[in-house]
Rosetta silent file (secondary structure, phi, psi, omega in degrees, C-alpha in Angstrom):
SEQUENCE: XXXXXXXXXXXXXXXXXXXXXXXXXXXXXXXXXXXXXXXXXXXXXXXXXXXXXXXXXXXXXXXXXXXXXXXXXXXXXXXXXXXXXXXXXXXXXXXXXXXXXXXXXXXXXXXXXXXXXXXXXXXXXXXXXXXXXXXXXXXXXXXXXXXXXXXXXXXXXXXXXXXXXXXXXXXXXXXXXXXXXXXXXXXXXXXXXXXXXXXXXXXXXXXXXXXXXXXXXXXXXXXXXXXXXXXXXXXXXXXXXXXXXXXXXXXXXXXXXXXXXX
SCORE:     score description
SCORE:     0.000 S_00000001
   1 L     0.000  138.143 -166.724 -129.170 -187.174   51.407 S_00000001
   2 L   -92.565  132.785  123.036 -125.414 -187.967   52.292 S_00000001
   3 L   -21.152  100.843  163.533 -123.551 -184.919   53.478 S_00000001
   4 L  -133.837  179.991 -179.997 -120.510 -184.420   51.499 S_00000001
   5 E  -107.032  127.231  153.513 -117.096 -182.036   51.341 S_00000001
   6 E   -59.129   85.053 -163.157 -115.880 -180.334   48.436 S_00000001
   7 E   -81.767  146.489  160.550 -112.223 -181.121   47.891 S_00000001
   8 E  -126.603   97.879 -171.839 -109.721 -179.326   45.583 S_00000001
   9 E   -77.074  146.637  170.869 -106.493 -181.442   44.597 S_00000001
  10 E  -134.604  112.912  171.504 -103.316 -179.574   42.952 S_00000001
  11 E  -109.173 -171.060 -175.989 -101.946 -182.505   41.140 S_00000001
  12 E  -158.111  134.592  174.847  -98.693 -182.773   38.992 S_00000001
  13 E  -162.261  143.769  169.946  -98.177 -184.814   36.330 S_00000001
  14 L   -78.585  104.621 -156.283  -95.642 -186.219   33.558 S_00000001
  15 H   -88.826    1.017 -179.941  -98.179 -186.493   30.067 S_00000001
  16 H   -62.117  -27.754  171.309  -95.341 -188.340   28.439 S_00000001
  17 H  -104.358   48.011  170.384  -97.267 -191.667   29.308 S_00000001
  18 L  -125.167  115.009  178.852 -100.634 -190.101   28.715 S_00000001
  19 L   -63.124   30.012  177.105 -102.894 -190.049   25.989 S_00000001
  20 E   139.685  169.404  160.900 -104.418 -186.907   27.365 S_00000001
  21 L  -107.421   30.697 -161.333 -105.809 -185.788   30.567 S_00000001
  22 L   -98.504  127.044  179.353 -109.476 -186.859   29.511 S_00000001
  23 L   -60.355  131.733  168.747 -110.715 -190.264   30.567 S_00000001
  24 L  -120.264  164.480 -179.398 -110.522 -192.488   27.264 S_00000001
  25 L   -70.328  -62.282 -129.616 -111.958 -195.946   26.933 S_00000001
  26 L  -143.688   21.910  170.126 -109.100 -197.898   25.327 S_00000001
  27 L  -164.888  171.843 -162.270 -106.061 -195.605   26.585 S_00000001
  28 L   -87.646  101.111 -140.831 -104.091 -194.139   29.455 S_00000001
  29 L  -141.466  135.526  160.878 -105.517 -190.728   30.852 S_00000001
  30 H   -18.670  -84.573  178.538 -104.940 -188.421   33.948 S_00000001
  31 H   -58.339    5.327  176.512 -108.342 -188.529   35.063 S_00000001
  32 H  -102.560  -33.724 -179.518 -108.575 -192.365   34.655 S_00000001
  33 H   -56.561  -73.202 -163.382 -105.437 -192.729   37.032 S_00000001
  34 H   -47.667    9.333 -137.634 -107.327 -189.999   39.278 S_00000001
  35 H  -145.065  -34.000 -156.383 -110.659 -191.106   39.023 S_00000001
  36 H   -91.258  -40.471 -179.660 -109.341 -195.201   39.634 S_00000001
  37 H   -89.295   -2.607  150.818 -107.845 -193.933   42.863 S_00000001
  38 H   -71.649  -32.752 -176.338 -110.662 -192.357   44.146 S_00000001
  39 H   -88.704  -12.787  161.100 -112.950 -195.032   43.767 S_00000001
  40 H   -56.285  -36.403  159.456 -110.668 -197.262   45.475 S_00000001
  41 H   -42.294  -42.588 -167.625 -110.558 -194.687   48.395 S_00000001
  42 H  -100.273   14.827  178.720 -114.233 -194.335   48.174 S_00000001
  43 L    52.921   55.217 -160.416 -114.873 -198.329   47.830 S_00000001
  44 L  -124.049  165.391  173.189 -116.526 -197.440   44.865 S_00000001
  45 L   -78.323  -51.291 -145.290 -116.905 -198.770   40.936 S_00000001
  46 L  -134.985  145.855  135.068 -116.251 -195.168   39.579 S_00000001
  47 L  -127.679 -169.065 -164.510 -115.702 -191.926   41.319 S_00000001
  48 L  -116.097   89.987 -177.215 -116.317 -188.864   39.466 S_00000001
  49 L  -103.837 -164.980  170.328 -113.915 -185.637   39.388 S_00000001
  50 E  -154.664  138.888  177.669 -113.533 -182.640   37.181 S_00000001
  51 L   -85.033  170.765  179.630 -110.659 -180.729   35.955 S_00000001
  52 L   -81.740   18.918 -158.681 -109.751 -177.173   35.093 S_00000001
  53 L   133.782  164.838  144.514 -109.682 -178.535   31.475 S_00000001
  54 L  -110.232  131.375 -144.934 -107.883 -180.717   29.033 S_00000001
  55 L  -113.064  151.385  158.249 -104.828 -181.147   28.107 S_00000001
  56 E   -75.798  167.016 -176.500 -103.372 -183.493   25.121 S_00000001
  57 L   -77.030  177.920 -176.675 -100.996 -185.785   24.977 S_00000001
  58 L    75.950  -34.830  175.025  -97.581 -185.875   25.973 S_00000001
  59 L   -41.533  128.711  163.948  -98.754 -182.306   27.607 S_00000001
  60 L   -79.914 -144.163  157.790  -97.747 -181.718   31.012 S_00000001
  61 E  -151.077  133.722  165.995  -99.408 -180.352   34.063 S_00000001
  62 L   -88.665  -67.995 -172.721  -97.167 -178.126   36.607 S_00000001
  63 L  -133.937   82.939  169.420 -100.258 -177.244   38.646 S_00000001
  64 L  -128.706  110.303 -150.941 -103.549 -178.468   37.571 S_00000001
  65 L   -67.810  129.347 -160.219 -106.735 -177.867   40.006 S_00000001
  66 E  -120.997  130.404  160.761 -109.028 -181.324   40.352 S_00000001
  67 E  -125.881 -170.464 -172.639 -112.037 -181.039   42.769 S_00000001
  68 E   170.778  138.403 -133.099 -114.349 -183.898   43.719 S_00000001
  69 E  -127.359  113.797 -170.097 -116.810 -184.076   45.923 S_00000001
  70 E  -148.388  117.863  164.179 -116.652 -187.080   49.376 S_00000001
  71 L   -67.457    4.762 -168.584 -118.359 -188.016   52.085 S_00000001
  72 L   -80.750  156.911 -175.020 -115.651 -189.698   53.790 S_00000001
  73 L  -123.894   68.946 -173.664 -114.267 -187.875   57.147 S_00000001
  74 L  -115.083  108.678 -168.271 -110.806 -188.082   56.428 S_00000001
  75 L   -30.946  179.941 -166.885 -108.901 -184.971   57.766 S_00000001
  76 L  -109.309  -45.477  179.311 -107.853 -182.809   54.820 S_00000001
  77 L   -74.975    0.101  157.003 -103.789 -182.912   55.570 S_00000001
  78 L  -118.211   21.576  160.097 -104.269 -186.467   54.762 S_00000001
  79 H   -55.722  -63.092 -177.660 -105.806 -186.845   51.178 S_00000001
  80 H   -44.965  -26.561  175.906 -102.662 -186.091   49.116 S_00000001
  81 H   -61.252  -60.895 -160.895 -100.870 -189.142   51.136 S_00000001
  82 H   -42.855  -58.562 -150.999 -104.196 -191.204   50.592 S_00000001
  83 H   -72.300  -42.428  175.251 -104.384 -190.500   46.772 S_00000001
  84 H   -11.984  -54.894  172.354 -100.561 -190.535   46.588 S_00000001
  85 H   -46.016  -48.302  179.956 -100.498 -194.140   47.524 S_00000001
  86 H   -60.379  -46.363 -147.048 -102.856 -194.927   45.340 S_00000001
  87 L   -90.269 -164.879 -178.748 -101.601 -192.943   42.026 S_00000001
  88 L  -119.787  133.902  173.782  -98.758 -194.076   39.731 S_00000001
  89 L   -12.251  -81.492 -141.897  -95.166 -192.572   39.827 S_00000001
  90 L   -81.882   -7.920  171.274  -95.728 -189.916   37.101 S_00000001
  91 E  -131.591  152.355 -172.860  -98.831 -187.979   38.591 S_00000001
  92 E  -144.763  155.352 -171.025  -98.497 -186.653   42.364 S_00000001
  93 E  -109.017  129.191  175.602 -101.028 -184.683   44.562 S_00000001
  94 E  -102.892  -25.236  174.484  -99.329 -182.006   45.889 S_00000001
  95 E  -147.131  165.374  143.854 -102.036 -180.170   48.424 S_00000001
  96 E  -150.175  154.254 -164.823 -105.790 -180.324   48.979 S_00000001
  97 E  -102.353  115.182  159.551 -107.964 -177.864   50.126 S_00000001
  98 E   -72.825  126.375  172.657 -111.938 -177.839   51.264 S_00000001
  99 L  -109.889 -166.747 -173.541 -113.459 -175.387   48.948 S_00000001
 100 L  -105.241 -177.882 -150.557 -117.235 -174.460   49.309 S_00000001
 101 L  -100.377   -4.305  130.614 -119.601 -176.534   46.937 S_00000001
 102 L   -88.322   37.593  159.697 -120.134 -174.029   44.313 S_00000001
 103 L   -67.352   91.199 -165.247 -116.521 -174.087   43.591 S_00000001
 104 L  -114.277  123.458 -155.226 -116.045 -175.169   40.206 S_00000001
 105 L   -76.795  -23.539  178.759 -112.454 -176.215   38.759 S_00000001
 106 L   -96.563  -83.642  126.203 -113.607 -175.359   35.356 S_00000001
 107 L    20.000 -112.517 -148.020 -116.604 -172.884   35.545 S_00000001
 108 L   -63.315   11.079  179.575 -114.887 -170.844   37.949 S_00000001
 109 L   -70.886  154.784  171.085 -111.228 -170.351   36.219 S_00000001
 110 L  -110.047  -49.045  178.915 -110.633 -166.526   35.578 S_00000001
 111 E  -150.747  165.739  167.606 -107.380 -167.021   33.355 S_00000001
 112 E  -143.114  156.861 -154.870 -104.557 -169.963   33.229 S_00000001
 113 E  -130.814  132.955 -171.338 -101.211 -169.611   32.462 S_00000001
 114 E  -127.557  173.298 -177.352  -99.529 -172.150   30.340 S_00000001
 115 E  -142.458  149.422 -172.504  -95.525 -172.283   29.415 S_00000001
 116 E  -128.875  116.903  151.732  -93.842 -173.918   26.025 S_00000001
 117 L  -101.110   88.335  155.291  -90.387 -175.320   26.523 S_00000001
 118 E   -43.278  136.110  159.191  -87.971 -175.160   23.735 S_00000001
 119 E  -148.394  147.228  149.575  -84.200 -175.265   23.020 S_00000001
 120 L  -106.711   31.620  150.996  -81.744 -174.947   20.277 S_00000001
 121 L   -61.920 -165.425 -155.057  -78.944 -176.394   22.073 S_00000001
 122 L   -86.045  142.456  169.925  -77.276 -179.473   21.027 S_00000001
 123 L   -52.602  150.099 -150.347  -80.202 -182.695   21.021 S_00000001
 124 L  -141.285  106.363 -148.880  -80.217 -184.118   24.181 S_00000001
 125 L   -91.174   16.818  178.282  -82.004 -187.756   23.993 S_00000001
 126 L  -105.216   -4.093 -155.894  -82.932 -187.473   27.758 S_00000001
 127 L  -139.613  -16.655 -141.152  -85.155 -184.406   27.137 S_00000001
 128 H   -80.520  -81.828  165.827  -86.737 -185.443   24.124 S_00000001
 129 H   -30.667   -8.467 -157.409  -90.200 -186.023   26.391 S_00000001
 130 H  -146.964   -4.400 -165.242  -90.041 -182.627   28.130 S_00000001
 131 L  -165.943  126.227  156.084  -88.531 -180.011   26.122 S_00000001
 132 E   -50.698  102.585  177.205  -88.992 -178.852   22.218 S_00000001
 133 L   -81.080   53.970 -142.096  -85.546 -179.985   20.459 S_00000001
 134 L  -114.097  114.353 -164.674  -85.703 -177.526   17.519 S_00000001
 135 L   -89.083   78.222  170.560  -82.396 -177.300   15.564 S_00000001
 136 L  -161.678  152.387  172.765  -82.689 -173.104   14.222 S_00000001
 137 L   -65.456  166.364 -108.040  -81.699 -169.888   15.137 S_00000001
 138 L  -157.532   98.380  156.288  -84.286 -167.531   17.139 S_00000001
 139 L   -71.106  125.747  132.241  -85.291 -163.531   16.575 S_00000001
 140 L   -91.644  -18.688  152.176  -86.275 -163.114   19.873 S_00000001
 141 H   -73.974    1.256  131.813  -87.270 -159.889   19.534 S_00000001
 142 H   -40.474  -51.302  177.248  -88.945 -160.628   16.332 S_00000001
 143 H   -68.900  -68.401  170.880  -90.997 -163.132   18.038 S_00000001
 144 H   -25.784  -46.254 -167.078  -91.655 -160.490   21.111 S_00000001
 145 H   -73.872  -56.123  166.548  -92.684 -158.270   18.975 S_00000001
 146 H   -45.668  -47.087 -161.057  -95.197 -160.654   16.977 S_00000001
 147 H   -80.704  -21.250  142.712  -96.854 -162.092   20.385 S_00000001
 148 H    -7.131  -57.899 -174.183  -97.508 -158.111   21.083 S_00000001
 149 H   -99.966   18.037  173.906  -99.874 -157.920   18.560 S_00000001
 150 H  -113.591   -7.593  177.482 -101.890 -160.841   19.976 S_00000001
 151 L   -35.626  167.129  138.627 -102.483 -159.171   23.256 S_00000001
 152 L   114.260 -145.539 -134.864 -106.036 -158.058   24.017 S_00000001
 153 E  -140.946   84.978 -161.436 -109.173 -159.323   23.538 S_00000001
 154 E  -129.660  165.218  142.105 -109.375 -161.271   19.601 S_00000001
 155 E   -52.188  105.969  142.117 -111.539 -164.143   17.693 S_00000001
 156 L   -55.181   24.363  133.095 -108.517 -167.449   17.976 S_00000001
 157 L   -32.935  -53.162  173.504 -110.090 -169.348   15.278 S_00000001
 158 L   -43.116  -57.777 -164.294 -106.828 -169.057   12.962 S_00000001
 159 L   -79.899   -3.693   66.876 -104.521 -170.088   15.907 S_00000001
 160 L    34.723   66.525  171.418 -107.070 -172.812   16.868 S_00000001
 161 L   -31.129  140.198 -178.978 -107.837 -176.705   15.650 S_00000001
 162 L   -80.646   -5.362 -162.359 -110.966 -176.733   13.832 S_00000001
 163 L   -81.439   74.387 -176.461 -111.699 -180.522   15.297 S_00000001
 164 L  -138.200  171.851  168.617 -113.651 -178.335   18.548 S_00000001
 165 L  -117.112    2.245 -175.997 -117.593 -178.128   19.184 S_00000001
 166 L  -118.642  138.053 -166.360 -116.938 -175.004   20.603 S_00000001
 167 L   -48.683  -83.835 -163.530 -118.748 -171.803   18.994 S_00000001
 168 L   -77.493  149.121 -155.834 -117.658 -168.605   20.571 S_00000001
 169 L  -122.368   23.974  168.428 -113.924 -168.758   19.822 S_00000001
 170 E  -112.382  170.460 -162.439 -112.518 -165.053   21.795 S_00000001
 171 E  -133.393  174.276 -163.709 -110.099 -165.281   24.449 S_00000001
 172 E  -114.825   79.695  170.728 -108.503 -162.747   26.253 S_00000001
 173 L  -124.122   99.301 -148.324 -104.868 -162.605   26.196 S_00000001
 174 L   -82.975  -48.104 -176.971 -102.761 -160.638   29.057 S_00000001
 175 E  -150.083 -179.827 -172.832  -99.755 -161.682   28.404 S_00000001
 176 E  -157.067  126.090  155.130  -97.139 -163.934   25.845 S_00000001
 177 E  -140.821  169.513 -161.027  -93.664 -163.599   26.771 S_00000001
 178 E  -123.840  107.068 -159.835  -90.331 -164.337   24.909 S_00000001
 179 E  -106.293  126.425  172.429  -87.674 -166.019   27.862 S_00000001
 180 E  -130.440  144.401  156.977  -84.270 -166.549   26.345 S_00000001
 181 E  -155.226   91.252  160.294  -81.417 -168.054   28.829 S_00000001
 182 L    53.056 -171.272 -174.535  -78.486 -168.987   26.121 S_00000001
 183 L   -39.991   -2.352 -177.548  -80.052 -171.766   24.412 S_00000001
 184 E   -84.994  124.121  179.689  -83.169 -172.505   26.662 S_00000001
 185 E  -126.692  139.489  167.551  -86.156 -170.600   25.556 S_00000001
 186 E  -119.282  137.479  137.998  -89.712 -170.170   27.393 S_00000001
 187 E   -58.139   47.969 -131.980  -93.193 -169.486   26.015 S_00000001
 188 E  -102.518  114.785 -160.274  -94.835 -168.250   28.489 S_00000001
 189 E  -112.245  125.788 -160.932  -99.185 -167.774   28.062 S_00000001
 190 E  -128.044   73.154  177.542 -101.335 -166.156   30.251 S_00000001
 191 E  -106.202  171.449 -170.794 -105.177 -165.883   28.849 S_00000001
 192 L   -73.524  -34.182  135.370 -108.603 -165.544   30.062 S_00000001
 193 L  -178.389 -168.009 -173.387 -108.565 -169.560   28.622 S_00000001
 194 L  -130.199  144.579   44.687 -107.862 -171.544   25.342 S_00000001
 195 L    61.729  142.951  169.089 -109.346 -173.265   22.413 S_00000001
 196 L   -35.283  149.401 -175.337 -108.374 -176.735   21.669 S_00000001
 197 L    23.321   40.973 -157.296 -104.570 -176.494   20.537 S_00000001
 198 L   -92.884  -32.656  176.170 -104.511 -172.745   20.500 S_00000001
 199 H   -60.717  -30.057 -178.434 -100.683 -172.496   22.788 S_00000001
 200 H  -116.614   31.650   84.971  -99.424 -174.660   20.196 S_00000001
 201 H    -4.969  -76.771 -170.012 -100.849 -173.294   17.750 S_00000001
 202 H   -51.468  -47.116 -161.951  -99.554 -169.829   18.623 S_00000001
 203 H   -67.180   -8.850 -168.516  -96.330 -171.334   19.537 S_00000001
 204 H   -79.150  -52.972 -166.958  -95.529 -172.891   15.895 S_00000001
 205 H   -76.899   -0.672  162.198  -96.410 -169.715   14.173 S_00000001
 206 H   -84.047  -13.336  159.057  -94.215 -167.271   16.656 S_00000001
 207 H   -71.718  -17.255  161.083  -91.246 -169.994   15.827 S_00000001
 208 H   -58.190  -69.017 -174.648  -92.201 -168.956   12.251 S_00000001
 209 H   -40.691  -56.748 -146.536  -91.843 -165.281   13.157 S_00000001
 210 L   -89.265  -16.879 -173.561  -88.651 -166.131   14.776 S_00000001
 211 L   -99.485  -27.209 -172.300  -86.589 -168.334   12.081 S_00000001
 212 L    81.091   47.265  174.307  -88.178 -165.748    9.530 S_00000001
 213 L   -76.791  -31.572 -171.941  -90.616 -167.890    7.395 S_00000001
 214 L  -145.803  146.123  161.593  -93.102 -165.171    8.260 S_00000001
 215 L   -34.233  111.753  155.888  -93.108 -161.019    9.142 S_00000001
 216 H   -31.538  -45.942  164.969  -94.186 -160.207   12.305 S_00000001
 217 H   -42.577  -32.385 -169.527  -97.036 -158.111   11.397 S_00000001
 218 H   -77.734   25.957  173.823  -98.384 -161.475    9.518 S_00000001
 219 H  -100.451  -45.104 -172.087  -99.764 -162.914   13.254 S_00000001
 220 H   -51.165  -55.703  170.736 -101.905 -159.809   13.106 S_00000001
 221 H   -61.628  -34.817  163.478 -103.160 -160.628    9.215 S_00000001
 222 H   -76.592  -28.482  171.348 -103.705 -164.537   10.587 S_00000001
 223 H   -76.787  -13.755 -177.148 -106.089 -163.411   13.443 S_00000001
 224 H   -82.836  -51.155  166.990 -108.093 -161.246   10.882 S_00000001
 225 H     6.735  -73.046 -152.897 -108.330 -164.662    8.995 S_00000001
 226 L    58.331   41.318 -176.502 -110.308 -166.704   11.282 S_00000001
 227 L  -141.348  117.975  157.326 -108.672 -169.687    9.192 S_00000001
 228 H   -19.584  -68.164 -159.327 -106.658 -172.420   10.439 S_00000001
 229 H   -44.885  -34.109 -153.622 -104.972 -172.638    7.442 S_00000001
 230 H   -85.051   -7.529  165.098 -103.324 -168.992    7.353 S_00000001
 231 L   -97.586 -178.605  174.547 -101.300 -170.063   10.634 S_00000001
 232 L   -54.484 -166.700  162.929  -98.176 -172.154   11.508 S_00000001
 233 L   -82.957  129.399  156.987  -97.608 -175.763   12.350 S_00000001
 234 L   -49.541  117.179 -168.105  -98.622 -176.886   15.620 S_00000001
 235 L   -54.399  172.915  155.509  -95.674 -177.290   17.937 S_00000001
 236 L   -62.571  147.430 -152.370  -95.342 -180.550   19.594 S_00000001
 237 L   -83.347  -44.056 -142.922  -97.741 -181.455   22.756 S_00000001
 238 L   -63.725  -12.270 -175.907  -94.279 -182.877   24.942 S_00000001
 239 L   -93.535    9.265  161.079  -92.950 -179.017   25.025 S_00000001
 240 E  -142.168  155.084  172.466  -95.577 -177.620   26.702 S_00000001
 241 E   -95.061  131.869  171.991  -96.689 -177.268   30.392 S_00000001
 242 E   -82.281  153.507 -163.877 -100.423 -176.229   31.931 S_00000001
 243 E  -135.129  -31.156  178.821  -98.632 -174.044   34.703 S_00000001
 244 E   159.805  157.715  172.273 -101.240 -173.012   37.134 S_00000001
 245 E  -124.869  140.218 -158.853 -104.552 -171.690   37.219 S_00000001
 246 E  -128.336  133.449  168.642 -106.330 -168.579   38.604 S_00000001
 247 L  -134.783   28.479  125.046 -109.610 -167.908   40.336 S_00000001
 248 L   -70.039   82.521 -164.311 -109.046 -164.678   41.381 S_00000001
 249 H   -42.607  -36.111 -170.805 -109.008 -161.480   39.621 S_00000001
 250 H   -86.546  -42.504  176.928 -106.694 -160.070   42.492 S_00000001
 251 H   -72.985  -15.098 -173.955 -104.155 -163.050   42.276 S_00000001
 252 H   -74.328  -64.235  178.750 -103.984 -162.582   38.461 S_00000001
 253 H   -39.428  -64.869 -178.117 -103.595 -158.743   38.529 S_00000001
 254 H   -55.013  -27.725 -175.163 -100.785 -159.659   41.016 S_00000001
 255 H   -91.106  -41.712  170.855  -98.807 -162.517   39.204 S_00000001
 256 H   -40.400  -30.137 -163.987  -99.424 -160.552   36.036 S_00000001
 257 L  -116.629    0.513  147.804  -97.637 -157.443   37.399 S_00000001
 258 L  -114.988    8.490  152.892  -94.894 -159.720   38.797 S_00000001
 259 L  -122.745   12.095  158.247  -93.691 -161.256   35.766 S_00000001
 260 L   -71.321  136.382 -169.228  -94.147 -159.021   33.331 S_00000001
 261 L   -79.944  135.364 -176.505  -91.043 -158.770   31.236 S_00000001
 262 L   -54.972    0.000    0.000  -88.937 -156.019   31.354 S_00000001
């Protein structure tokens, strides 16, 4: 049996040319970039990694943990050059780590933190890929108030595409905050994890909340639902970021209790 190391890549990547980060057949995918430059590393047809999840397109990734598994003896400060070389302008490795070999990128997440960027400054055709252009005013304390009453521990089926295979549908969610700087606004989501479309999900119907199409109290009456229907419109994928991921209860507790909003 070949001896191998467990590696864990922190990539970065721009999802504006990606149909996702999920290898597809017949389109352009994170893991098919990532996956194409391994087996060239590893002189290979295929190699095989796994992510902390998947994101759709046009979605970005700020931090999103990759491991993969190599038998190669290549110090560890010099994979990110290796895949670097390798990868295409728009996704970059920024560190790798040896983790131990029950380390799992998915499996082993405790919570991830994702961020939705928005503005309702003036349209800005340079930004169009990276930032929600949404021409209405804001409550933000309306909206604050509404993402309040999603804290805690609920069934996300309302907030949730129904196109999922997966069953149990509660999440956890420590925290949702409402960022205003002048016209720039952040979304910022910190759960236990997420359901297919569930951040943009959330985020269309607290932009409800916030233009006043809907009450605040009515995000509470859409999680008692459990129905797609009874929530907003799904924001757009290019306005949101995967932000980082945690697999530590003690780094969570800590970033949680440094960014909580005042």
């Amino acid at each position: 049996m070949v001896n191998t190391t467990r590696i864990l890549a922190m990539i970065s990547y721009d999802g504006s040319g990606f149909s996702g980060y999920q290898r597809q057949p017949n389109a352009r995918s994170v893991q098919g970039e990532m996956e194409q430059a391994l087996a060239k590393i590893h002189k290979a047809d295929s190699w095989r990694s796994t992510s902390s999840g998947r994101t759709d397109a046009g979605v970005h990734g700020i931090l999103q943990p990759v491991h993969f598994d190599s038998p190669l003896s290549i110090p560890i400060e010099r994979w990110p050059r290796a895949l670097n070389a390798l990868l295409p302008d728009d996704i970059i490795v920024r560190s790798c780590e040896i983790v131990s070999h029950d380390f799992h990128a998915r499996y082993g997440a405790v919570a991830k933190e994702y961020l939705y960027k928005l503005t309702t400054g003036e349209l800005d055709v340079f930004r169009r890929n990276y930032v929600y252009q949404l021409d209405a005013e804001l409550n933000e304390d309306a909206m604050q108030r509404a993402a309040n009453l999603l804290l805690g521990t609920h069934d996300f089926s309302s907030y949730s595409s129904p196109k999922t295979d997966v069953v149990d549908k509660v999440r956890t969610m420590y925290a949702i905050d409402v960022i205003r700087d002048g016209d720039e606004w952040t979304l910022r989501f910190v759960g236990s994890g997420f359901l297919y479309q569930m951040v943009r999900v959330l985020t269309g119907t607290l932009l409800e909340v916030g233009r006043g199409m809907r009450e605040v109290e009515d995000v509470k009456m859409i999680l008692e639902a459990q129905d797609r229907a009874a929530a907003g419109k799904t924001a757009p994928g290019h306005g949101l970021y995967l932000s980082q991921v945690f697999y530590d209860e003690k780094a969570l507790t800590a970033h949680l209790k440094e960014t909580r909003k005042k």
